[in-house]
N, C-alpha and C positions, 0 to 999 in steps of 0.2 A: 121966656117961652116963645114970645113970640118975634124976638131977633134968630131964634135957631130954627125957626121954621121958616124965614126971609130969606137965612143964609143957603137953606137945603134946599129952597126952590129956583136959589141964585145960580148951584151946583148942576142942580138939573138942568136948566137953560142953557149954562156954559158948555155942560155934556153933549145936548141934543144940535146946539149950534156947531159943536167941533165936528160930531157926526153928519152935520149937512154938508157942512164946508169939505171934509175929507170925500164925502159921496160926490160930490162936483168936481175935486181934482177929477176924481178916477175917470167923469165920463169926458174930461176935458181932451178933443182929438191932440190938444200941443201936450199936452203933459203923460202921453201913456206910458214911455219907458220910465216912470216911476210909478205906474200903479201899483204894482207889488211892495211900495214903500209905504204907500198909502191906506192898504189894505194890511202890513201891517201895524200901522198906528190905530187903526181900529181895533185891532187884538188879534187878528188873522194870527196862529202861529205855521213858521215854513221851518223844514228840515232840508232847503237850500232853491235850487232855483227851480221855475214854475211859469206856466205860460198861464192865464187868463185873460180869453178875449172880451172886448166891450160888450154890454149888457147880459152880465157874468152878475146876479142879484145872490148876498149871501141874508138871512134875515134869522131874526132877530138879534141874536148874541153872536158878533164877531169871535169873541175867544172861546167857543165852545168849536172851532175847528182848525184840523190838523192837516197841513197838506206837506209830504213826502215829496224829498226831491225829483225832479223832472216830471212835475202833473203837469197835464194840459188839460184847460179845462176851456171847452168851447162856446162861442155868442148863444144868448139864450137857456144858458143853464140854470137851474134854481135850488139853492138848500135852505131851507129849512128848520132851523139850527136852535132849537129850545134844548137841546142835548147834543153830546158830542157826536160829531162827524169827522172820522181819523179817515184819510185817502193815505194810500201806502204810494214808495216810491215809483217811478215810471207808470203809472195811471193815465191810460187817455180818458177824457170824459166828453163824450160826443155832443152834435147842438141839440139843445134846448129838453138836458134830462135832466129830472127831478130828482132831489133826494131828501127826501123827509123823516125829520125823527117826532112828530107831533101832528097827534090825530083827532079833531074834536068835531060833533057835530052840528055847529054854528052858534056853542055858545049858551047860556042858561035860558035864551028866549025860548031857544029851539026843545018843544017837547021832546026831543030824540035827545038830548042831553040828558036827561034823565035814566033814561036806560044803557047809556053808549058814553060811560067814562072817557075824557081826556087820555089816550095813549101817548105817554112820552119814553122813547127808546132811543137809545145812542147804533149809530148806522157803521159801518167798519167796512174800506173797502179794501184789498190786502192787494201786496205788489205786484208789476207789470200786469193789470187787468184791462180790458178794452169796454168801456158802456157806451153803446149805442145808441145814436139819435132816437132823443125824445122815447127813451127807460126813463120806468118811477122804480124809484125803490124807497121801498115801505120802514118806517120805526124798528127800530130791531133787528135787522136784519145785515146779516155778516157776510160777506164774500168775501170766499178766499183767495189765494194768491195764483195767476196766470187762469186767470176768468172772463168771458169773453159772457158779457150781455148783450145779447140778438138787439137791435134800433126795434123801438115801439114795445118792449117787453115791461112786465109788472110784476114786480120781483118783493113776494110777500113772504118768503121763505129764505132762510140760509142756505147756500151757494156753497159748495166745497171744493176744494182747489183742485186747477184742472178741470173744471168745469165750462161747457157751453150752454146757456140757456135762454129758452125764446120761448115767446106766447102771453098770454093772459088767461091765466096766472104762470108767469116764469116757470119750465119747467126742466129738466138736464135734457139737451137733444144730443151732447155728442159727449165724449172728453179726450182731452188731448192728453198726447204720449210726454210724459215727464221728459223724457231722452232727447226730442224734437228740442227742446226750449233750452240745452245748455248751450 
């Protein structure tokens, strides 16, 4: 019992060492034309090629996300990955927006825990969409294909294709003509 509990903590280390060592290529300035090799040896899955710039933070579970050929994802972005985050193909993703699939109120210390369940939802962003600098988008929430997130919006609701939306809280301010986009 207590060699296989030597050996799982050996597992663990080797895991969290692999994971540091790969988080250092990525920020390393010589080695950037393989961060995307790097990211995915972490479990990053890609459906082909993909721009992400440096300090590009994905957290916690690498393999809970999906990125679609031709994303670009810009410096200072943040996901938030306890559940799946699928980005569709041709996706910009502007500087420094959030995308979160987990919502908790700081934890079992915090009194507000009690009343304010752990929210975990997987995020869906569908193709050629544009998110604007410094968008959150919220657990749950689906956007669909040729979407355009206004920069500074908070997006707590599903987004339907052909849609532009802006504000706090996200709301449709225009939509575009299917016809314009072939």
């Amino acid at each position: 019992m207590l060699n296989s509990t030597l050996v799982n903590k050996n597992k663990i280390m080797i895991k969290r060492l692999r994971t540091l060592t790969l988080k250092a290529l990525i920020l390393s300035p010589f080695l950037g034309k393989f961060k995307v090799l790097f990211y995915k040896k972490l479990g990053i899955k890609f459906s082909g090629k993909c721009t992400i710039e440096r300090n590009v933070h994905f957290l916690p579970e690498y393999d809970k996300i999906y990125l679609g050929n031709n994303v670009e994802i810009r410096t200072g972005s943040l996901f938030v990955a306890y559940d799946k985050i699928k980005i569709g193909d041709n996706t910009a993703i502007a500087y420094q927006v959030t995308i979160l699939t987990s919502a908790v109120p700081g934890g079992p210390h915090n009194k507000l825990y009690n009343i304010y369940k752990r929210i975990k939802k997987p995020v869906e962003v569908g193709h050629d969409c544009w998110i604007g600098a410094r968008a959150t988008i919220f657990p749950g929430v689906r956007i669909g294909n040729y979407c355009v997130i206004a920069a500074g919006s908070v997006v707590r609701d599903d987004v339907p294709d052909y849609s532009v939306v802006a504000g706090v809280p996200a709301k449709i301010v225009k939509k575009l003509n299917s016809e314009d986009l072939k």
